[in-house]
N, C-alpha and C positions, 0 to 999 in steps of 0.2 A: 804501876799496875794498870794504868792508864792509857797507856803509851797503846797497845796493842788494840785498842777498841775506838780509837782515834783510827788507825790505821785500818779499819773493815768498816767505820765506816764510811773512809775516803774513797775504799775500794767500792762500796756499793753506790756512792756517788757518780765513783766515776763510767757507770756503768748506765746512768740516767740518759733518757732519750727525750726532748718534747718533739712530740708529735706531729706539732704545728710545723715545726723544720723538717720532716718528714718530705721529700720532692717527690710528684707525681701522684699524690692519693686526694681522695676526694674528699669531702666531709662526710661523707656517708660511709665511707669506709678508714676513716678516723681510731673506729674503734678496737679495731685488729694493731693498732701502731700506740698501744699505751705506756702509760710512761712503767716500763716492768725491765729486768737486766734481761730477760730471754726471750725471743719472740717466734709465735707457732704461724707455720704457713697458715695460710688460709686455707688451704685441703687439707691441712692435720696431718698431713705424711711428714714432720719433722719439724723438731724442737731445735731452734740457733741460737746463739748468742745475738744483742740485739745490735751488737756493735757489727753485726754482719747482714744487717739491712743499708740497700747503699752503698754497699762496698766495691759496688763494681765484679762479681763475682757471685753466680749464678747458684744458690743453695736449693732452693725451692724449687718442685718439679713443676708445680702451679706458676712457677716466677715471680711468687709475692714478693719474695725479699731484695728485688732490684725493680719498686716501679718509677725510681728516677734516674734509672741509666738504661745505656742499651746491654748490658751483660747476658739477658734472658730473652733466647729467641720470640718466649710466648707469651712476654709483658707486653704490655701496656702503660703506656705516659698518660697522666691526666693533666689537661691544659686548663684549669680555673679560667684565664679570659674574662679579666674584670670589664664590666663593659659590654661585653659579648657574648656567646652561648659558648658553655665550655663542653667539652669534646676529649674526646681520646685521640692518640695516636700510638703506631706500632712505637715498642721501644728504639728499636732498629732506626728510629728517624733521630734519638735524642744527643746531641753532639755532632750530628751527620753534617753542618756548615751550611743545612738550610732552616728558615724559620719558618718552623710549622704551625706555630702558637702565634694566635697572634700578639701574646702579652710576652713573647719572646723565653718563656720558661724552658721552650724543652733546648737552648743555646745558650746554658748558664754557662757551660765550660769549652767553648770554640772560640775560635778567634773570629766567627762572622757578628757582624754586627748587623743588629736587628731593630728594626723600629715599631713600638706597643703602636697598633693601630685597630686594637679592639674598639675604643671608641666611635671610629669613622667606621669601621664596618656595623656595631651595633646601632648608629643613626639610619643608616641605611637601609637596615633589615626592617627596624622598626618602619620605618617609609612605606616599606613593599607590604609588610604587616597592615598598615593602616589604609594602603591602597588594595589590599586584597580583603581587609573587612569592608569598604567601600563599596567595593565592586561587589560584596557578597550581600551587602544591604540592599543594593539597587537591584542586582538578581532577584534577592527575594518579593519583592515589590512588583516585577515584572511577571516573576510565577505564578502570586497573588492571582493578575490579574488572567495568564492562560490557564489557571484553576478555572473561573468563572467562566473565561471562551471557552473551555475545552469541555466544560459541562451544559453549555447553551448548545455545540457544537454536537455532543453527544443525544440530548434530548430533542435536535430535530433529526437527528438521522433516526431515531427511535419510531419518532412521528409519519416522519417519511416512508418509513419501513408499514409502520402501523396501513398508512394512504394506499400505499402498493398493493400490500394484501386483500385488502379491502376489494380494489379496485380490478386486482385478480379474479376476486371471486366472480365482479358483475362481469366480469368480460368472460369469465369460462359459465358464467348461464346462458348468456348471449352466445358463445361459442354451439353451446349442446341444441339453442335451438336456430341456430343456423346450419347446421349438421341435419336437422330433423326439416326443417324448409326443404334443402335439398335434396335430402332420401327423399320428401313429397315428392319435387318436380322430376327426380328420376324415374319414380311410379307411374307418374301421368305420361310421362313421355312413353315409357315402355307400353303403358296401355291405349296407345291412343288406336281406334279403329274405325274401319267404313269413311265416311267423309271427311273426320278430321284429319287422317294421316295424308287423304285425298288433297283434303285443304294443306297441309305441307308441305307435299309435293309440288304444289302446283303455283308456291309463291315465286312469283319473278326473281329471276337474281341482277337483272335492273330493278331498281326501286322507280328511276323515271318510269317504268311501264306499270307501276301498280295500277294507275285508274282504267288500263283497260285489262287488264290480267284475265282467265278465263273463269275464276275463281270467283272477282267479286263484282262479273257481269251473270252469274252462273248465279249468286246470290239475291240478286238485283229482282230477278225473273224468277226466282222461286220464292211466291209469295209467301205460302202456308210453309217453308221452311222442312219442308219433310224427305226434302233432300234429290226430289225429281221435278222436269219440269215436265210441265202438258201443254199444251196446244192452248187452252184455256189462258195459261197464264202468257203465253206467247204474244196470246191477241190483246192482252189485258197492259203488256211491260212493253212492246217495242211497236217503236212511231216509225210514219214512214215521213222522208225528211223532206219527197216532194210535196205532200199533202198532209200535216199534221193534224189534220180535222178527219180522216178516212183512218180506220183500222183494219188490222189485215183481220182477211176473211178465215174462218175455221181452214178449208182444202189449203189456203196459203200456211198458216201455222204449222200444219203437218208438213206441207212439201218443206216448209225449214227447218223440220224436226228430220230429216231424212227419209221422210214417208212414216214415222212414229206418232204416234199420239201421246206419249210418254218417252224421258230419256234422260238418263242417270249424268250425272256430269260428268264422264271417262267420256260416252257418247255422244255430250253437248259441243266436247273438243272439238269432235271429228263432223259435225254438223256446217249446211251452210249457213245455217244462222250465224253460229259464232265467227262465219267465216267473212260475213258481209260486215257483220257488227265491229270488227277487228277492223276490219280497212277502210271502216268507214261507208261501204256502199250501198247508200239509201238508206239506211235503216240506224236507228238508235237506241235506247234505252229512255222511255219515258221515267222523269224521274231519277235516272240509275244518281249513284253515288257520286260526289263531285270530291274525291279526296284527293290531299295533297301527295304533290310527289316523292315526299320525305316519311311521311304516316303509314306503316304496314298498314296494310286490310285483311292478312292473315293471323286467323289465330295460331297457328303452329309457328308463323316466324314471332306471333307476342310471347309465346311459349317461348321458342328457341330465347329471347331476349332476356326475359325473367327467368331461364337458366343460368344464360351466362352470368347475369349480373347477382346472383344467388352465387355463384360458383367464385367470381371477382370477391365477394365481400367477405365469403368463408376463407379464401385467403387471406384477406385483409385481417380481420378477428386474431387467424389462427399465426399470424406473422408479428400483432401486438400483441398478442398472451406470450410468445415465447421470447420476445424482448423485454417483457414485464417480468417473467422470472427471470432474469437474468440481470436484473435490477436488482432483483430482490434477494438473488444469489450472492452479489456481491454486497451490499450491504450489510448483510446476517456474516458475510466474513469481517469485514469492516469494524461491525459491531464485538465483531469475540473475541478479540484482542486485547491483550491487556496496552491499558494507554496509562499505568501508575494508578496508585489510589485514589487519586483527587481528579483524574484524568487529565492529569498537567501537562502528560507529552501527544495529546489529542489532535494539537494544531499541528505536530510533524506530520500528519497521516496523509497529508494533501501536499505534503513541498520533497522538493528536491535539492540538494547542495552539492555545488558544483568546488572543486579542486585541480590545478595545473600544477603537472610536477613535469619539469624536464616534457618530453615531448609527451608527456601525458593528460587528458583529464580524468580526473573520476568525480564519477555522481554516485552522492547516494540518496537512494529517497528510503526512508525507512518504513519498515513495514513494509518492505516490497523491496525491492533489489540495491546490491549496490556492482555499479558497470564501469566497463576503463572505456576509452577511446583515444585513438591515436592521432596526433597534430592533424593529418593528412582528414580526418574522419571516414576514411574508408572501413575503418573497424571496429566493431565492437563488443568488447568481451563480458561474460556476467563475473562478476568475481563473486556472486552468491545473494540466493532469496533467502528473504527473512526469515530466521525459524525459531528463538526466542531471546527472553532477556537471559544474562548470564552472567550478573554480578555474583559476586560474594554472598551468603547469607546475612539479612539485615540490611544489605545495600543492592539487593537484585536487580532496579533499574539504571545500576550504573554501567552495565555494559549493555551491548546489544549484537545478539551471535547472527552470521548470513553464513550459508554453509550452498552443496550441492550447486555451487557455481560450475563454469564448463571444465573441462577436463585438462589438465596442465600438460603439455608435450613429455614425457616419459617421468610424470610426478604427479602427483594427488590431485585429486578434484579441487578447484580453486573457491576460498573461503574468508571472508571478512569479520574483524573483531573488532567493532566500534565501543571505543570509550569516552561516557560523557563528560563534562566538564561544567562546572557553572562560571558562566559567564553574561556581559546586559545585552551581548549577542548571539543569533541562532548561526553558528557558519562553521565550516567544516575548515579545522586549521591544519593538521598532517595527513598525509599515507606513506605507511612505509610497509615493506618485503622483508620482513625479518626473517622469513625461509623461505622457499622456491614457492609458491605462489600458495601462502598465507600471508594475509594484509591485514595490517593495523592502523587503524585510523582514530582521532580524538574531536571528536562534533562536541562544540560549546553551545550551551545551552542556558537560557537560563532555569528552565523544567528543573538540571543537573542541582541548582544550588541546594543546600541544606542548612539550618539556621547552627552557627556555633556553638559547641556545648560547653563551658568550663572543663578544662583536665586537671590534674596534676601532673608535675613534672616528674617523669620516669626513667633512669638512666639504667639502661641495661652496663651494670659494668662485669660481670664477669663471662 
């Protein structure tokens, strides 16, 4: 009565699976492969026998029940890689005569032979691991310090900004009352009347002839200043050069007044007084002025002079105020930019990085354009101004967008996509055309580094 319950439960023995000999699954997914006689896909669309995991024969629409052969188009092989990072590969690869594992699993049943070199690859990684936290430690050391420059760098352009303005204002008070100087001297000019305008007229346009001009012998001889001469002052201002002890008589002062007793200086012109006194003949100016040949004696030409030079200097003003805003226009752009939180990418805003690809260079300077130019440097193209950052959310200064560059021969306006990188150097290491004239370029930085966070390890397996 025995006999029959021996035999069920040989049968349900022989129906045990371990799990562990399971090929292709992970430990994480261990738990779908228990030691049970029937086994449910992993999408539940269907109950097998468990002796039909492995079979080499495709049950599962998921393809869970062949993840150690190739029988299911849409499996996957899991390569443990002791030693190594372990990885997926398509099933499609397991038996295929190449080794795709490098611990040689997914070529249990080929006749290629395979050699485990997970280990030499896992030293290696680990190498490149230890030289890229290296290189991320010394970046960050580096950034440290364009923190500090790039906030020294920020607070004098602040400063500078602050100077400018300042210094705008004194030069546009200065400006309004050089403005109002010369509305005066256009006033007085327009008004000038009777002798002065006389006196204008009548300045030499030789300068060598100022000390005898008819103006400031005309002045010379008009003691009381009231802008005529008389006979009186005649006798009183001019010497005779034969006899400088005898003065001319009243009837002689008239007769060189033209037979006048009185005569306005239009009149004194046309007289032979001024005609003798001019060539010198017998007659001089007692006293008259002894000025140099470079020294106006008119005041309409000292007039004309502190015009011009009124007129000179209101340029001048009006030529530093509008370089001064334009100091200051650039700047306040200068300043609006974002340059990262800490103002770590500050110190890019002044350089430029140059790249030769094939017959190309390209520069970028960022925050301002990036340009191609050809071997030859006959030409130069913009491939686009700066127009913002364009990372990912939580990583926004890790890219940086140029766009509205010149216009591509029967294709889009040409556009740049710079991605940073951390690195202990600032230099620009690719560009490339991934589409008719959109470029992608990778500028190392050390600005770029980020300090490392602990993760957990995450395997996306289904």
């Amino acid at each position: 009565m025995q006999y029959p319950i021996v035999i069920a439960v040989t049968v349900w023995l022989s129906g045990y699976v371990d799990s562990r000999k399971i090929r292709g699954i992970s430990l994480a997914y261990r738990r779908f492969y228990k030691e049970k006689p029937s086994f449910l896909c992993i999408d539940g669309s269907k109950l097998i026998p468990f002796t039909q995991v492995n079979d080499d024969y495709c049950d599962c629409l998921d393809g869970s029940d062949e993840p150690g052969t190739a029988a299911c188009s849409n499996g996957r092989f899991y390569c443990t890689n002791l030693g190594f990072r372990p990885y997926y590969i398509a099933s499609s690869r397991v038996n295929d005569g190449v080794c795709d594992c490098c611990d040689t699993s997914d070529e249990y049943n080929s006749q290629t032979r395979c050699n485990n070199t997970c280990r030499k690859l896992g030293q290696k990684e680990r190498a490149e691991v230890e030289n890229q936290i290296r290189s991320m430690n010394e970046g960050l050391h580096l950034k440290r310090q364009l923190i500090k420059d790039g906030i020294n760098m920020w607070q004098e352009k602040q400063n500078q900004l602050k100077d400018l303005k300042m210094a705008s204002e004194r030069l546009q008070r200065k400006l309004e009352t050089q403005r109002k100087a010369k509305q005066k001297a256009d006033t007085d000019k327009d008004t000038l009347t009777g002798l002065q305008r006389l006196k204008a007229l009548a300045v030499p346009r030789n300068p060598q002839a100022a000390a005898t001009s008819p103006l400031s012998v005309f002045q010379a001889l008009d003691a009381n200043g009231d802008g005529s001469l008389t006979a009186e002052e005649v006798q009183a201002g001019v010497a005779i050069l034969e006899d400088k002890t005898r003065s001319l008589t009243h009837a002689e002062a008239i007769d060189l007044l033209g037979g006048f007793g009185q005569v306005g200086f239009s009149g004194f012109q046309e007289t032979l007084l001024w005609d003798r006194l001019r060539t010198g003949d017998g007659l001089e100016v007692k006293d008259g002025p002894k000025m140099k040949p470079h020294e106006p004696d008119s005041e309409a030409a000292v007039e004309a002079a502190v015009q011009e030079d009124a007129t000179a200097d209101l340029k001048k003003v009006e030529d530093a105020l509008e370089m001064m805003k334009l100091e200051i226009r650039d700047l306040e752009e200068a300043l609006s930019a974002d340059y990262g939180a800490d103002k770590e990418f500050m110190y890019l805003q002044s350089q430029c990085l140059e790249l030769t690809v094939y017959e190309y260079t390209y520069t970028l300077c960022p925050f301002n354009q990036v340009t191609q130019r050809n071997s030859q440097g006959e030409q130069t193209i913009v491939l686009g101004k700066w127009r913002s950052w364009d990372g990912p959310p939580g990583n926004e200064h890790s890219k940086m967008k140029f766009d509205r560059g010149e216009p591509c021969w029967q294709g889009p306006t040409r556009s740049t996509l710079v991605t940073l990188t951390c690195g202990t150097e600032t230099v620009l290491r690719s560009v490339k055309e991934p589409s008719k004239c959109q470029y992608v370029m990778e500028l190392q930085t050390p600005a770029a580094c980020q300090p490392l966070t602990p993760r957990r390890s995450v395997h996306s397996e289904l």
